[in-house]
LOTI-95280 format. One record per residue: x negated, y, z negated of N, C-alpha, C, CB in turn; residue in one letter. Coordinates in steps of 0.2 Angstrom, whole numbers, padded with zeros to 4 digits, always signed. Each point is the difference from the previous one (the first is absolute). Glycine has a CB too. Layout:
REM residues N
XYZXYZXYZXYZa/...
REM end
This chain:
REM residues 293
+0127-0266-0066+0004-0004-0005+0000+0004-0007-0004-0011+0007x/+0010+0007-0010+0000+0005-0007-0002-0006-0007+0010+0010+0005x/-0010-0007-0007-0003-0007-0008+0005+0003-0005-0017-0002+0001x/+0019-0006-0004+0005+0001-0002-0003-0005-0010+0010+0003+0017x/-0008-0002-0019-0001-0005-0006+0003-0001-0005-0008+0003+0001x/+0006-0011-0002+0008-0001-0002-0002-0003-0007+0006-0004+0013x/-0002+0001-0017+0001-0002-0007-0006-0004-0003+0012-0001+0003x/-0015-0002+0000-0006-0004-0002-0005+0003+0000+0004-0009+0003x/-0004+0017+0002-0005+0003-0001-0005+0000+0008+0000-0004-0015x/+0001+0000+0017-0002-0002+0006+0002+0005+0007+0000-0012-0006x/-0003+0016+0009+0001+0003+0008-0001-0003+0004-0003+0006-0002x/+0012-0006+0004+0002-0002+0007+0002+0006+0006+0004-0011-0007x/-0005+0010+0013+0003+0004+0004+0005+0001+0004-0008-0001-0002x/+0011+0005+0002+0007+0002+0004+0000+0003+0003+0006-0002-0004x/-0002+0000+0012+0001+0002+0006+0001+0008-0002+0004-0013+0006x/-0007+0019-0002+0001+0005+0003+0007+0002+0002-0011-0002+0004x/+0015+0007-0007+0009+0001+0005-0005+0000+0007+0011+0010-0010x/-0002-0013+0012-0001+0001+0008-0001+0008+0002+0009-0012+0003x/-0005+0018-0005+0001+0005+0002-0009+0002-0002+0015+0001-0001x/-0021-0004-0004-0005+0003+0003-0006-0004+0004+0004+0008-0009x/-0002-0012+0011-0002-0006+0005+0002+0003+0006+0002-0010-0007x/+0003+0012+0007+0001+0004+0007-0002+0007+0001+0009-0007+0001x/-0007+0012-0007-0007+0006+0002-0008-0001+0001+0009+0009-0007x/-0012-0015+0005-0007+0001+0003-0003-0004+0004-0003+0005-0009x/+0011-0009+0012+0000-0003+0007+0001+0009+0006+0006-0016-0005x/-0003+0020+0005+0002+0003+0001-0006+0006+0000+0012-0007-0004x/-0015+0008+0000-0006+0002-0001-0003-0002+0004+0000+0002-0009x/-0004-0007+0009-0004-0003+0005+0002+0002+0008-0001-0009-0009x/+0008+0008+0010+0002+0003+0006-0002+0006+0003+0008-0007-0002x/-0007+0010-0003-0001+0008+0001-0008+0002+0000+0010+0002-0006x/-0011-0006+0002-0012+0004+0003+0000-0005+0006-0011+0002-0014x/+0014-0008+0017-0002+0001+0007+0004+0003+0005-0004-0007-0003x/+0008+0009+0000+0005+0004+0008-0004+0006+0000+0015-0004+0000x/-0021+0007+0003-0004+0005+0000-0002-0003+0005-0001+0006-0009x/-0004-0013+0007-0005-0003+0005+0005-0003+0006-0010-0003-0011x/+0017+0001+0006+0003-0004+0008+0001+0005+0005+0008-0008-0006x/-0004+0015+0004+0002+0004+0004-0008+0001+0005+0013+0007-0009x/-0019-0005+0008-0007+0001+0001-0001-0005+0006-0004+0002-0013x/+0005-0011+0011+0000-0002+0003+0003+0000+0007-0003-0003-0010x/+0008+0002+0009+0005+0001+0003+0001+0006+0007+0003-0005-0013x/-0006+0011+0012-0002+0007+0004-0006-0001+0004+0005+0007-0009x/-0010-0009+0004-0004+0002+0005-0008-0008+0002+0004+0017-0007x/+0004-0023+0007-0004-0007+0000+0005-0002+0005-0006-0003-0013x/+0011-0001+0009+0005-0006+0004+0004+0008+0005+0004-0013-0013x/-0001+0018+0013+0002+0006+0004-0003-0003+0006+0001+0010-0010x/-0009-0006+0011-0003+0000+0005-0002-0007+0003-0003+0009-0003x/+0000-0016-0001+0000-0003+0003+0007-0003+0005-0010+0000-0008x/+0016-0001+0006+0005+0000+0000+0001+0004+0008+0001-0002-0014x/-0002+0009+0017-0001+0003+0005-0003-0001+0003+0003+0006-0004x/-0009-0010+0004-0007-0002+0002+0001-0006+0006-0006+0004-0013x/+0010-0009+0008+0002-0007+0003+0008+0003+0004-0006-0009-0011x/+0011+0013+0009+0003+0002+0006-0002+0004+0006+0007-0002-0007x/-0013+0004+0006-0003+0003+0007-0005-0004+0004+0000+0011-0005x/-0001-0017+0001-0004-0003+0003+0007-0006+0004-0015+0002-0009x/+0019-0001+0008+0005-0008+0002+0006+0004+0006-0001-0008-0017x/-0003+0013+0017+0007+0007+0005-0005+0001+0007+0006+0009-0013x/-0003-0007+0017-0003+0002+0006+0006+0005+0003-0008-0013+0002x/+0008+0016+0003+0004+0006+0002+0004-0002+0004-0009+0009-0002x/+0008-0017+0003+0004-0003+0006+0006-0007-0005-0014+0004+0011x/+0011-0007-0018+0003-0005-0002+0000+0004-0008-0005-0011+0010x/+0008+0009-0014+0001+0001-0005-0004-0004-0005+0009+0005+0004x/-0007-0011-0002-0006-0006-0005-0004-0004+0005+0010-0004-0011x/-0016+0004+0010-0005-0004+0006-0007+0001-0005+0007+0005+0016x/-0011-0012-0013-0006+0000-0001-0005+0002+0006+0005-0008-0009x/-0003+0013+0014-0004+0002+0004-0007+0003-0002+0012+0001+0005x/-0011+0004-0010-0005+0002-0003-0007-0005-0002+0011+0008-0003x/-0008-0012-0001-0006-0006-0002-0002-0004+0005+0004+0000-0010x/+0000-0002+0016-0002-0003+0005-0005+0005+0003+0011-0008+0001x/-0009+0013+0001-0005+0004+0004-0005+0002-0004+0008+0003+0007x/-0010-0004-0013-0007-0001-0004-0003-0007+0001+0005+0009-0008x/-0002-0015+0006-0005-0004+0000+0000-0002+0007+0001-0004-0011x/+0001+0007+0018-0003-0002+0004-0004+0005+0004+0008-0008+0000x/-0010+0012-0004-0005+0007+0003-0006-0002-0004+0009+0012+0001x/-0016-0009+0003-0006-0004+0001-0003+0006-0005+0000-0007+0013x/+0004+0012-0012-0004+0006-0005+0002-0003-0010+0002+0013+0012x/+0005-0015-0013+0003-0001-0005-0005-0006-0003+0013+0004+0006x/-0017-0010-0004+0000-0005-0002-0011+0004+0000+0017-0012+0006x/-0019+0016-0002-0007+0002-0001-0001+0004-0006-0001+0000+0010x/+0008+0003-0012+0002+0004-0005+0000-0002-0005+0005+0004+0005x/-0002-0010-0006+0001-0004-0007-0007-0004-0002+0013-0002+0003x/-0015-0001+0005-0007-0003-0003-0006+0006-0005+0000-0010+0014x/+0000+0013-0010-0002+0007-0003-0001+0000-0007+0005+0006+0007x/+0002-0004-0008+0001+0002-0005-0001-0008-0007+0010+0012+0009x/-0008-0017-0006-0001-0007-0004-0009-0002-0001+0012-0005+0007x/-0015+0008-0001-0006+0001-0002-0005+0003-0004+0004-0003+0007x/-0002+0010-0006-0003+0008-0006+0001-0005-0006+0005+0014+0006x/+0001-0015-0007+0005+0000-0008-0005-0007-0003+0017+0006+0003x/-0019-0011+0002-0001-0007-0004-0007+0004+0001+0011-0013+0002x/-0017+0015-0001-0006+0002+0003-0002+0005-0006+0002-0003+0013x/+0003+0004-0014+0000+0008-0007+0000-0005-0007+0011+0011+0006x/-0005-0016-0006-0002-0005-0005-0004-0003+0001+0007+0000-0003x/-0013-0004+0006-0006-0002-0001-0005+0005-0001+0002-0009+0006x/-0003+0013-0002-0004+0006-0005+0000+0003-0004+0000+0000+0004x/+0008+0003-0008-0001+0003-0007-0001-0010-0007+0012+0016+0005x/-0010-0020-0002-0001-0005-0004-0009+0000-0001+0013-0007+0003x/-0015+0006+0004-0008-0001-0002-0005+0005-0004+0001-0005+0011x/+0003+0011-0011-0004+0006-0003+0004+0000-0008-0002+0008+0014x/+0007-0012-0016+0003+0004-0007-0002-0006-0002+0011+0009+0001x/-0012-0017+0003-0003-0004-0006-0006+0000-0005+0005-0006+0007x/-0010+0010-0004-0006+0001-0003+0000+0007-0003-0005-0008+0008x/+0012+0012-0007+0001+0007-0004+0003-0002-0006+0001+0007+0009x/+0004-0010-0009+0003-0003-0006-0005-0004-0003+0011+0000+0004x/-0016-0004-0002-0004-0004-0006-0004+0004-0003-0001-0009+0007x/-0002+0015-0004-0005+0004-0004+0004+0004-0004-0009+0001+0007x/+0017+0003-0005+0004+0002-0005+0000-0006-0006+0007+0007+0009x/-0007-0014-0009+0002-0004-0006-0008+0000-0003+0012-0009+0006x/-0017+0007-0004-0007-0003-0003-0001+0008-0001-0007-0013+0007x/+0007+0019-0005-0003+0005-0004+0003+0006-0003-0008-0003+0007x/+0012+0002-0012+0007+0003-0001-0003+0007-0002+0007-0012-0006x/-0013+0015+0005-0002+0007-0001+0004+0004+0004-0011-0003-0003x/+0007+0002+0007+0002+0007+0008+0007-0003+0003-0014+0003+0006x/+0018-0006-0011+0006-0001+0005+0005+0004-0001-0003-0010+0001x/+0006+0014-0003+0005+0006-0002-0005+0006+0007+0003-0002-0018x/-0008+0000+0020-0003+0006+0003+0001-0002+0006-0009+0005-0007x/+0007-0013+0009+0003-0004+0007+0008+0002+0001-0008-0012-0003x/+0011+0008-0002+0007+0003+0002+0002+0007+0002+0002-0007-0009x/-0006+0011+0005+0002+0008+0000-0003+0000+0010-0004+0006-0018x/+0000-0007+0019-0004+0001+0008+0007-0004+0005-0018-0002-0004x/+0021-0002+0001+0002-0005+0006+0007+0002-0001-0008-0010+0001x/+0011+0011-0005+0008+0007+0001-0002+0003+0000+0008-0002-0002x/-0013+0011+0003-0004+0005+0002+0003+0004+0007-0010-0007-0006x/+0008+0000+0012+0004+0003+0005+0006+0001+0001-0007-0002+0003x/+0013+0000-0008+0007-0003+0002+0002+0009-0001+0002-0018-0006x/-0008+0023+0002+0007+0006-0002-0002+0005+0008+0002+0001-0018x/-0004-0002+0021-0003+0003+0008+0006-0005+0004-0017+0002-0003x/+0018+0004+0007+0005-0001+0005+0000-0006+0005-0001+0012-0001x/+0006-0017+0004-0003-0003+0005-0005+0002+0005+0009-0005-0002x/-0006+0009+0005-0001+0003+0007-0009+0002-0001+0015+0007+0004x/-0013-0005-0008-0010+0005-0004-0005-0006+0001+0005+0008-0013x/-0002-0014+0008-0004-0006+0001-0003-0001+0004+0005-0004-0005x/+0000+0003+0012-0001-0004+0006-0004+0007+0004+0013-0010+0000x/-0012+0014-0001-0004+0003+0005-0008+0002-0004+0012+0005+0007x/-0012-0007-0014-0006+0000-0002-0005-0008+0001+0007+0009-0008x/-0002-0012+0008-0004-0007+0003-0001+0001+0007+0006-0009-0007x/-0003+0011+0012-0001+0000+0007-0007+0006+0001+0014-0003+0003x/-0015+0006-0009-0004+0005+0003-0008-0005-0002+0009+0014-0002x/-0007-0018-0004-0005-0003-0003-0005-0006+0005+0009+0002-0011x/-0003-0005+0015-0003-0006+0005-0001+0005+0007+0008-0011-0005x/-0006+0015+0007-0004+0005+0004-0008+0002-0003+0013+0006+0004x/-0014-0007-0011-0005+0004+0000-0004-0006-0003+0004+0014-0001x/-0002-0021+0000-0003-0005+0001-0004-0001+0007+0009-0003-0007x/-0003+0002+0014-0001+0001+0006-0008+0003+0002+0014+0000+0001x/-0013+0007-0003-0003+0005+0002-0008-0003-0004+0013+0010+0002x/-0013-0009-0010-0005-0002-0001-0005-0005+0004+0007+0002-0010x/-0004-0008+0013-0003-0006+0000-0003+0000+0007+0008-0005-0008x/-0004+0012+0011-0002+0002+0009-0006+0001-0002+0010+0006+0007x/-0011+0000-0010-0006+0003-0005-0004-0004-0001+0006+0006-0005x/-0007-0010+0001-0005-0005-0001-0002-0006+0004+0004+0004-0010x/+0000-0003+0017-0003-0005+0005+0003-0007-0001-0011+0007+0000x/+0014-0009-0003+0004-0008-0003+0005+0000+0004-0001-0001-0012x/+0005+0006+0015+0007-0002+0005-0002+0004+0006+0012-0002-0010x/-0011+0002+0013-0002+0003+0010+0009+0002-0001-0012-0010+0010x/+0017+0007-0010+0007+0002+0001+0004+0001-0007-0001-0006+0012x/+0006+0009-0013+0004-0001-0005+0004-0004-0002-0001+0007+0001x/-0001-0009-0009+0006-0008-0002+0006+0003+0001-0005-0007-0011x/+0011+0002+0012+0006+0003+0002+0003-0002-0009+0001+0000+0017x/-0001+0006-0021+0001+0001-0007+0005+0003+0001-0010-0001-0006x/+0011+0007+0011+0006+0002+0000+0005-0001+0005-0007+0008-0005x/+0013-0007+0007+0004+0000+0006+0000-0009+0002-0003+0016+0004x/+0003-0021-0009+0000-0005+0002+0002-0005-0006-0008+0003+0009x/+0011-0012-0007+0000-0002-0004-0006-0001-0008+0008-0003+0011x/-0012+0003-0010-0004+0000-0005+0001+0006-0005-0008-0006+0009x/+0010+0012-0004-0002+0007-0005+0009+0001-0004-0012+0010+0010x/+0017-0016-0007+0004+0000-0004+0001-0005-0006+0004+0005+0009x/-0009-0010-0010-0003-0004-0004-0003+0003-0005+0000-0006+0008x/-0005+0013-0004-0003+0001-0006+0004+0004-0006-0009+0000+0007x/+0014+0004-0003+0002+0004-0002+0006-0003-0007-0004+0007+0012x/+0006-0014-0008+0008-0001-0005-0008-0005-0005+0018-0003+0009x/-0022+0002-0008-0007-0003-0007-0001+0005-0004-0007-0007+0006x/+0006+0014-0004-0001+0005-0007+0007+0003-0003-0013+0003+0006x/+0020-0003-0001+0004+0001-0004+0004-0004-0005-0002+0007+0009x/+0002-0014-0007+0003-0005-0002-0004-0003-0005+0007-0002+0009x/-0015+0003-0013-0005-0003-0003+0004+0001-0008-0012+0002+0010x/+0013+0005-0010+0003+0000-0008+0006-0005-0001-0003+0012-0001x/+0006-0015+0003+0006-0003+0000-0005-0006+0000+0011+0007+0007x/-0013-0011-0004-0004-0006+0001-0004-0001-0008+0000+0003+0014x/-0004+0004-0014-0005+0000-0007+0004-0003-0006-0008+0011+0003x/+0013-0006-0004+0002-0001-0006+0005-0005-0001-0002+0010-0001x/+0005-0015+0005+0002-0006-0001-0005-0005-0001+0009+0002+0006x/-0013-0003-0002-0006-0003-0003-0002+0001-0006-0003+0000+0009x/-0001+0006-0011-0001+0003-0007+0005-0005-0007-0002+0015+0007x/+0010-0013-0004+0004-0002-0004+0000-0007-0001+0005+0010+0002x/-0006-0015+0004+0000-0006-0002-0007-0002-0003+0007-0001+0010x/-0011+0001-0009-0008-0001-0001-0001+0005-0009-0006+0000+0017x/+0009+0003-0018-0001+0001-0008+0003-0001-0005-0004+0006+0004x/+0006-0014-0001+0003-0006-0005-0007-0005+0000+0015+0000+0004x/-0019+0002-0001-0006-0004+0001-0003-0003-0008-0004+0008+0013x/+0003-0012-0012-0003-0001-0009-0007-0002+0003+0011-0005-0010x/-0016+0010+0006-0007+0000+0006-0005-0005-0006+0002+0016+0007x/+0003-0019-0012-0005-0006-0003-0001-0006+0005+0004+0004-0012x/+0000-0003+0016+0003-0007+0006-0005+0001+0005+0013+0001-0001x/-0018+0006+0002-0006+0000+0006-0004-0001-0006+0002+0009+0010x/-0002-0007-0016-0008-0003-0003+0000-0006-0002-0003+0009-0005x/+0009-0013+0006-0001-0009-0002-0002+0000+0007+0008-0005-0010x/-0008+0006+0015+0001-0002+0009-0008+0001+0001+0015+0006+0006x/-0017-0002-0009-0008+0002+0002-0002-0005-0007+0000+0014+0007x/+0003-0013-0013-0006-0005-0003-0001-0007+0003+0004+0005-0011x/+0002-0008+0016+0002-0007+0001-0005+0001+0006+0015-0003-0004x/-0017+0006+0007-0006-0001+0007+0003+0004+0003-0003-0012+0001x/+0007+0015+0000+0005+0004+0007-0003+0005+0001+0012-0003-0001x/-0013+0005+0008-0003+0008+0003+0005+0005+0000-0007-0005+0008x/+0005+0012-0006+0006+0003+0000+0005+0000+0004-0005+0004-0004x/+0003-0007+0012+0005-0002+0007+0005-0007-0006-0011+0003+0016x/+0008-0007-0020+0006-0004+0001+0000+0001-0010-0003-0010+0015x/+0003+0015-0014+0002+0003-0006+0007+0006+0001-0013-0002-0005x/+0011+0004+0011+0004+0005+0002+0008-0005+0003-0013+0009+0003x/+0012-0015+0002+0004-0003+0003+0004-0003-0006-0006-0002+0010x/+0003-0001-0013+0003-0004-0005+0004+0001-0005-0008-0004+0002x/+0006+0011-0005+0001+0003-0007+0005+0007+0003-0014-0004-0006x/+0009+0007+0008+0004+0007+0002+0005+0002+0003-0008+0002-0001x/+0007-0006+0007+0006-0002+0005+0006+0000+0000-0007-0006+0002x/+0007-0002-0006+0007+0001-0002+0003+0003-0004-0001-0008+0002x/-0002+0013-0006+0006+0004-0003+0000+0008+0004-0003-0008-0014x/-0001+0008+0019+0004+0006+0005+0005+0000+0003-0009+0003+0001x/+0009-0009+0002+0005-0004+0005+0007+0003-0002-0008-0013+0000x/+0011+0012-0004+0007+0005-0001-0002+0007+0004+0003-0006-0013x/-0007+0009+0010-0002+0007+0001-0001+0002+0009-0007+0000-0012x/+0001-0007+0015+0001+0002+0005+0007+0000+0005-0011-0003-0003x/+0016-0004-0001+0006-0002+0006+0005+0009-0003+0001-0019+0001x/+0000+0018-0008+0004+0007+0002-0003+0006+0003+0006-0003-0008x/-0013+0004+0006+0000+0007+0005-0002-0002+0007-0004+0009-0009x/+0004-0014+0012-0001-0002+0005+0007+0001+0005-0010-0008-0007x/+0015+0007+0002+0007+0002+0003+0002+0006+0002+0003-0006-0007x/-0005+0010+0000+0001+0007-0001-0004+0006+0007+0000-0004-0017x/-0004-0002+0018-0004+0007+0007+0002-0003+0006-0014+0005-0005x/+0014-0012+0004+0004-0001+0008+0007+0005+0002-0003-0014-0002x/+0005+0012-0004+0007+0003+0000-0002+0009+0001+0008-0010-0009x/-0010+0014+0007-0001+0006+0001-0004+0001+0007+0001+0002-0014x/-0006-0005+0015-0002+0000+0006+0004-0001+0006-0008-0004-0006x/+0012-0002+0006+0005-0001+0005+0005+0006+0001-0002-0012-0002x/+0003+0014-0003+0005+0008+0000-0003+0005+0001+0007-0003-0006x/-0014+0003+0006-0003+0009-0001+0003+0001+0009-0016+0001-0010x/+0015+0007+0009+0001+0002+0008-0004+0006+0004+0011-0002-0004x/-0013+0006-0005-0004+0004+0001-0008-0001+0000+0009+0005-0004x/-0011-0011+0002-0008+0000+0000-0003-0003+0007+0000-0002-0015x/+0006-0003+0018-0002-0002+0006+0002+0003+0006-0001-0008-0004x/+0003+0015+0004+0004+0004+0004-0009+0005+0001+0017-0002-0006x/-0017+0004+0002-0007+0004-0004-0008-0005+0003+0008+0004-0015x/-0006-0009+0013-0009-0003-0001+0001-0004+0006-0002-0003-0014x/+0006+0000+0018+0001-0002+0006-0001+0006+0007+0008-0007-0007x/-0005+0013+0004+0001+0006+0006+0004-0001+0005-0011+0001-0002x/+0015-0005+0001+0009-0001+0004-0004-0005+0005+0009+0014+0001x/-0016-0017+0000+0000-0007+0004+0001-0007-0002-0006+0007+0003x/+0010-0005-0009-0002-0007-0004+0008+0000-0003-0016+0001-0004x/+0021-0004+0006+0005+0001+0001+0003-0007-0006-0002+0008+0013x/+0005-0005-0021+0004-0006-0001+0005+0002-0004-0008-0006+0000x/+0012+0000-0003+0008-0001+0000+0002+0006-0002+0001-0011-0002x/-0001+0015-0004+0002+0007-0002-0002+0004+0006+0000-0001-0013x/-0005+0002+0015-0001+0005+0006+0005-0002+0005-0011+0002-0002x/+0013-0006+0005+0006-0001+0003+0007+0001+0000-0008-0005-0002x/+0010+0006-0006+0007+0001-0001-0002+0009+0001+0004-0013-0010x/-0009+0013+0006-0002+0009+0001+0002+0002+0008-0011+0000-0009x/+0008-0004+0012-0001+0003+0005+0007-0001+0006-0013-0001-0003x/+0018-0006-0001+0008+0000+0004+0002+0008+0000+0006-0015-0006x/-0006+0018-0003+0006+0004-0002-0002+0008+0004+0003-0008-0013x/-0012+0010+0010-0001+0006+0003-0002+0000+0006-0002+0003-0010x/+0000-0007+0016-0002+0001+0005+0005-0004+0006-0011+0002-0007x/+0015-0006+0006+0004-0005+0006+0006+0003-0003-0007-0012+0004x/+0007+0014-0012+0008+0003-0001+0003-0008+0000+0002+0014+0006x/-0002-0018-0010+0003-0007+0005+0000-0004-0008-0007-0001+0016x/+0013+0004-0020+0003-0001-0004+0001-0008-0001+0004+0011+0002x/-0001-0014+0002+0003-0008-0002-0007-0003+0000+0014-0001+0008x/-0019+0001-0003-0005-0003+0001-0006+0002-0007+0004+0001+0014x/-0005+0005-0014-0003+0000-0008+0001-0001-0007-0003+0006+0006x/+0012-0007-0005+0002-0004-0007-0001-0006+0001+0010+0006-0003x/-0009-0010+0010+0000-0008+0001-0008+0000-0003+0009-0003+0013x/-0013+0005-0010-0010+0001-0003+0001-0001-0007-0007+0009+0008x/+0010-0002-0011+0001+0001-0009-0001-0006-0002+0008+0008-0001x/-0001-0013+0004+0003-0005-0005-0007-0006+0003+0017+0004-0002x/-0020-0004+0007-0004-0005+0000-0004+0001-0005+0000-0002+0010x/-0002+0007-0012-0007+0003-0003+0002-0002-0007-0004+0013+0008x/+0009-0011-0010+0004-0001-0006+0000-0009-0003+0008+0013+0006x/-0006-0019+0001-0002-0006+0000-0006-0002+0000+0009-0002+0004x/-0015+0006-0003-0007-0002+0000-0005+0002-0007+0002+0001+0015x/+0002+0004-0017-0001+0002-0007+0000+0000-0006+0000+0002+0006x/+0008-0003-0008+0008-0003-0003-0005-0006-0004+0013+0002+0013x/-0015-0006-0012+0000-0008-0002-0006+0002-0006+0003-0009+0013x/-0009+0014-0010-0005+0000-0004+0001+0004-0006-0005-0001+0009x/+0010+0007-0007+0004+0004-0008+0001-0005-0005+0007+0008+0007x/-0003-0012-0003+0003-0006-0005-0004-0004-0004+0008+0000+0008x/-0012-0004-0005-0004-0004-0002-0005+0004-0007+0000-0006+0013x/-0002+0012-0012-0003+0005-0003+0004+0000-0006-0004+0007+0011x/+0010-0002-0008+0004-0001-0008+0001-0005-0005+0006+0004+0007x/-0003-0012-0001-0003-0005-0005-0005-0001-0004+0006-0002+0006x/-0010+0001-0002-0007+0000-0004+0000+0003-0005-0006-0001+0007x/+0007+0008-0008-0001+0003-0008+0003-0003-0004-0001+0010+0003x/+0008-0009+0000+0007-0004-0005-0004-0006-0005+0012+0001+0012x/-0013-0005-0007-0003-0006-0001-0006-0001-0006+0003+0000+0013x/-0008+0006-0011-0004+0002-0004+0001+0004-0008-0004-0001+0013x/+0008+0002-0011+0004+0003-0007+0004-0006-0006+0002+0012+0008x/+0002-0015-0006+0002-0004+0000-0008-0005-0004+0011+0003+0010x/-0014-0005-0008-0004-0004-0001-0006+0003-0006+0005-0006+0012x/-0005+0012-0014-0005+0005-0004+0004-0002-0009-0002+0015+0012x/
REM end
């Protein structure tokens, strides 16, 4: 807007010419047509090819043969529990372990730049490196515990559900920590010393008081690792040992091994409706959360 002033002395404003109303509408258009074209190639493009391979068969041109012949296969639906299970089993684990990491990040603010520093630490180390540094770690758990006489056989930490549990808990925990952290260091920690002046212990100092203000923290990163859990391919491919079979292993295994195109797009796009909702929600939450700061 322009300011304009008139006879009495007083500043009023007048409308902008149309002609530059329109170059920094025009502008605007232009720093996004980088991200549209972006989009556009290497997002809506493929998914777009994805859903015509999954809706095509070499015999019909449009058919849902593909998705029929997933939800009525016994491997498809063992697949998914799997996979529904690691991802929600990963979020109760990293939440049990980052509520009580985030509280000592808030109550002892010293060593916390060094906590942070330790817990994105492993993120600049390869995946693959990780995972076969954890697998060597629970082998030598195993082995230890032969040793000392406690187990007669081996936990099954590796090559099973459990060792794909552990694995999406120590990778997904930074994601978990630091939403928590970020919720919980709105804490106003005068609110635990009136809670303890008033009679309260620390269990119902902790419920009462602390709780609720992690509760954001835990539902969004609670999202954030389902969702990345449910999509990993490579940590339960690895931490499973190909016995432990879920939904991205699956689609992996339509394209490179059966070659069977229509059928592992048809998987894609389930994977894609089982995952899809939690992005979202995720997104919103922040939005939401911003909004409200």
């Amino acid at each position: 807007m322009s300011i304009m002033q008139t006879g009495s002395g007083a500043l009023t404003s007048a409308p902008l010419p149309r002609a530059r109303k329109r170059r920094e509408r025009w502008r605007g258009w232009m720093l996004a047509i980088p991200l549209a074209v972006f989009a556009l190639l290497f997002f809506v493009g493929p998914f777009v090819s994805v859903v015509q391979a999954a809706l095509r068969t070499p015999e019909v041109a449009v058919t849902a043969d593909n998705f029929v012949r997933a939800f009525t296969n016994t491997v498809f639906w063992r697949s998914t529990g799997n996979t529904l299970m690691t991802a929600a089993s990963a979020v109760l684990a990293t939440a049990a372990i980052a509520l009580p990491f985030a509280y000592g990040l808030v109550m002892r603010p010293r060593g916390r730049q060094v906590m942070l520093s330790l817990l994105f630490a492993p993120l600049v180390i390869n995946g693959v490196v990780r995972i076969y540094g954890l697998q060597a770690t629970l082998n030598l758990i195993n082995s230890t515990l032969i040793d000392w006489g406690w187990i007669s056989a081996p936990l099954p930490l590796n090559y099973s559900i459990l060792g794909i549990v552990i694995g999406f808990t120590v990778f997904m925990f930074p994601i978990m920590a630091i939403s928590v952290y970020a919720s919980m260091s709105r804490l106003d920690q005068s609110l635990i010393a009136a809670a303890k002046t008033l009679g309260a212990n620390r269990i119902r100092v902790f419920v009462s008081v602390v709780l609720p203000t992690a509760v954001p923290g835990l539902v969004s990163g609670g999202i954030l690792v389902f969702a990345g859990a449910a999509g990993s391919f490579i940590l339960p491919a690895m931490m499973g040992g190909g016995r432990i079979l879920t939904l991205p292993q699956l689609v992996y295994n339509g394209i490179s091994t059966d070659v069977d195109w229509g059928y592992a797009s048809a998987l894609a796009i389930i994977l894609v409706i089982v995952v899809a909702p939690f992005l979202f929600m995720a997104s919103t939450k922040q939005q939401g959360s911003r909004s409200t700061r």
